[in-house]
C-alpha positions as CSV (number, residue, x, y, z in Angstrom):
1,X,0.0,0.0,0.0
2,X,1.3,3.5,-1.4
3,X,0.2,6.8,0.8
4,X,1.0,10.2,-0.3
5,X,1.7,13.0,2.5
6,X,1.2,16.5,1.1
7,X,2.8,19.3,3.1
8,X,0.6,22.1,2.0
9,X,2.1,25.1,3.2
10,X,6.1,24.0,4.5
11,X,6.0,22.8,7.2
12,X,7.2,19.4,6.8
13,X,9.6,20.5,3.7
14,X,10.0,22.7,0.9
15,X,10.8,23.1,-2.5
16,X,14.2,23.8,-2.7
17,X,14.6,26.4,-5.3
18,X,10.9,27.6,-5.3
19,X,7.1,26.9,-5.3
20,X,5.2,27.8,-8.0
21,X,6.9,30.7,-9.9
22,X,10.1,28.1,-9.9
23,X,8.2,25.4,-11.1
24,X,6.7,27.4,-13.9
25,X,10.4,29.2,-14.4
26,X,11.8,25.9,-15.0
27,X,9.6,24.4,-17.8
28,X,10.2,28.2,-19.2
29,X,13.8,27.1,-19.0
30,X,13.4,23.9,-20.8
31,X,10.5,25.0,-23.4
32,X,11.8,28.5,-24.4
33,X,15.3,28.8,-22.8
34,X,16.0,31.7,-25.2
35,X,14.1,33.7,-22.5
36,X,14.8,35.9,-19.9
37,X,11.7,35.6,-17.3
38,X,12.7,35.5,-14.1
39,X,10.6,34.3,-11.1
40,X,9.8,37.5,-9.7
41,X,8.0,38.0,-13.0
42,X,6.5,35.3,-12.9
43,X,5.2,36.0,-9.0
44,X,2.5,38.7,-9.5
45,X,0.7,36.3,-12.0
46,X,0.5,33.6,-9.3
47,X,-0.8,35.5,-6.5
48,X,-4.9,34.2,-7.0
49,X,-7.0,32.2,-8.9
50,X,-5.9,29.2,-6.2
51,X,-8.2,27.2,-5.1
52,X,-7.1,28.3,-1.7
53,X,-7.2,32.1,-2.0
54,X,-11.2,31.7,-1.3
55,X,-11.0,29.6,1.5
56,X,-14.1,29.7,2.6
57,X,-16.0,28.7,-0.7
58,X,-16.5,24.9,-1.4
59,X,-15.0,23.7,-4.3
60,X,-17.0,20.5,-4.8
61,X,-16.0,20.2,-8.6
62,X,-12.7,18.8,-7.7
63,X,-13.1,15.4,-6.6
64,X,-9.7,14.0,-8.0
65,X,-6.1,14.7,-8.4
66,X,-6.4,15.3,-12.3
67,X,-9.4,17.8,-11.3
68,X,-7.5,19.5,-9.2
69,X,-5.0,20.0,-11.8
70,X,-7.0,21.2,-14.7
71,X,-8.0,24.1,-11.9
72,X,-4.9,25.5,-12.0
73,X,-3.9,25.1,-15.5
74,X,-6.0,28.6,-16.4
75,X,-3.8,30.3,-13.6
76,X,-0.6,28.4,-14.9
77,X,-1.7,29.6,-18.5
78,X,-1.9,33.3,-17.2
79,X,1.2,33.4,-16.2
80,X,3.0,32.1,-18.9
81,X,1.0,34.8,-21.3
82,X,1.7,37.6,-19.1
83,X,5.5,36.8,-19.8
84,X,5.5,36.7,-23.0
85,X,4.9,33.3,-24.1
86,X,3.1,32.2,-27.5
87,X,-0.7,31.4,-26.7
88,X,-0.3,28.5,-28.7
89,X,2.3,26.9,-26.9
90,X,1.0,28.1,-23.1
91,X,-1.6,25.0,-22.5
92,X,0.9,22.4,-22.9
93,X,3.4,24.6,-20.9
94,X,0.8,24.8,-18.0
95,X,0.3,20.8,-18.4
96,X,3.5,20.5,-17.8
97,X,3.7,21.5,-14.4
98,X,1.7,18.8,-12.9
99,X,5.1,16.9,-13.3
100,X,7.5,19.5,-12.6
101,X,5.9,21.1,-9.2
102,X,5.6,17.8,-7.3
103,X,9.2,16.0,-8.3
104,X,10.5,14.8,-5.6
105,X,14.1,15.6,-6.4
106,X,13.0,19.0,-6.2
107,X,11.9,19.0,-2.7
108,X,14.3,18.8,0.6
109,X,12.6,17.7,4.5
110,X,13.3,20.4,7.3
């Protein structure tokens, strides 16, 4: 039997070298490394549109893992436009870091 421990907000471990803007930063990296976003301008694009910035709303229409996902894609999306990356390539981007964030070669205990 497999069992999955998510540390939600640090306090079990962190993401060595960032949350979110990293995560997206590094698929920038690998997709497009002829550009020069940074994660601080990345940051502003990532700071609602979480399912947890309205915590006190239900969200009922995510009842698995890939649902929970596709939420965040739009926000993911956002942020790669608002850099400067091509709308056509942005929904793949944003796919992409469903495997990225969550690496566990990326993430160090306290």
């Amino acid at each position: 039997m497999k069992y999955l421990i998510w540390d939600f907000d640090g306090t079990l471990g962190y993401r060595q070298a960032g949350m979110w803007s990293a995560a997206l930063l590094e698929i920038i990296c690998q997709e497009k490394p002829e550009c020069n976003v940074t994660m601080e301008q990345l940051q502003p694009y990532l700071q609602t549109g979480f399912p947890w910035h309205n915590p006190n709303r239900p969200h009922p229409e995510i009842q698995s893992a890939e649902q929970w996902w596709d939420t965040l894609d739009g926000i993911f999306e956002q942020a790669f436009l608002g850099v400067g990356i091509n709308a056509e390539q942005v929904g793949e981007m944003a796919k992409k870091v469903r495997l990225v964030y969550p690496n566990p070669a990326a993430w160090r205990l306290f």
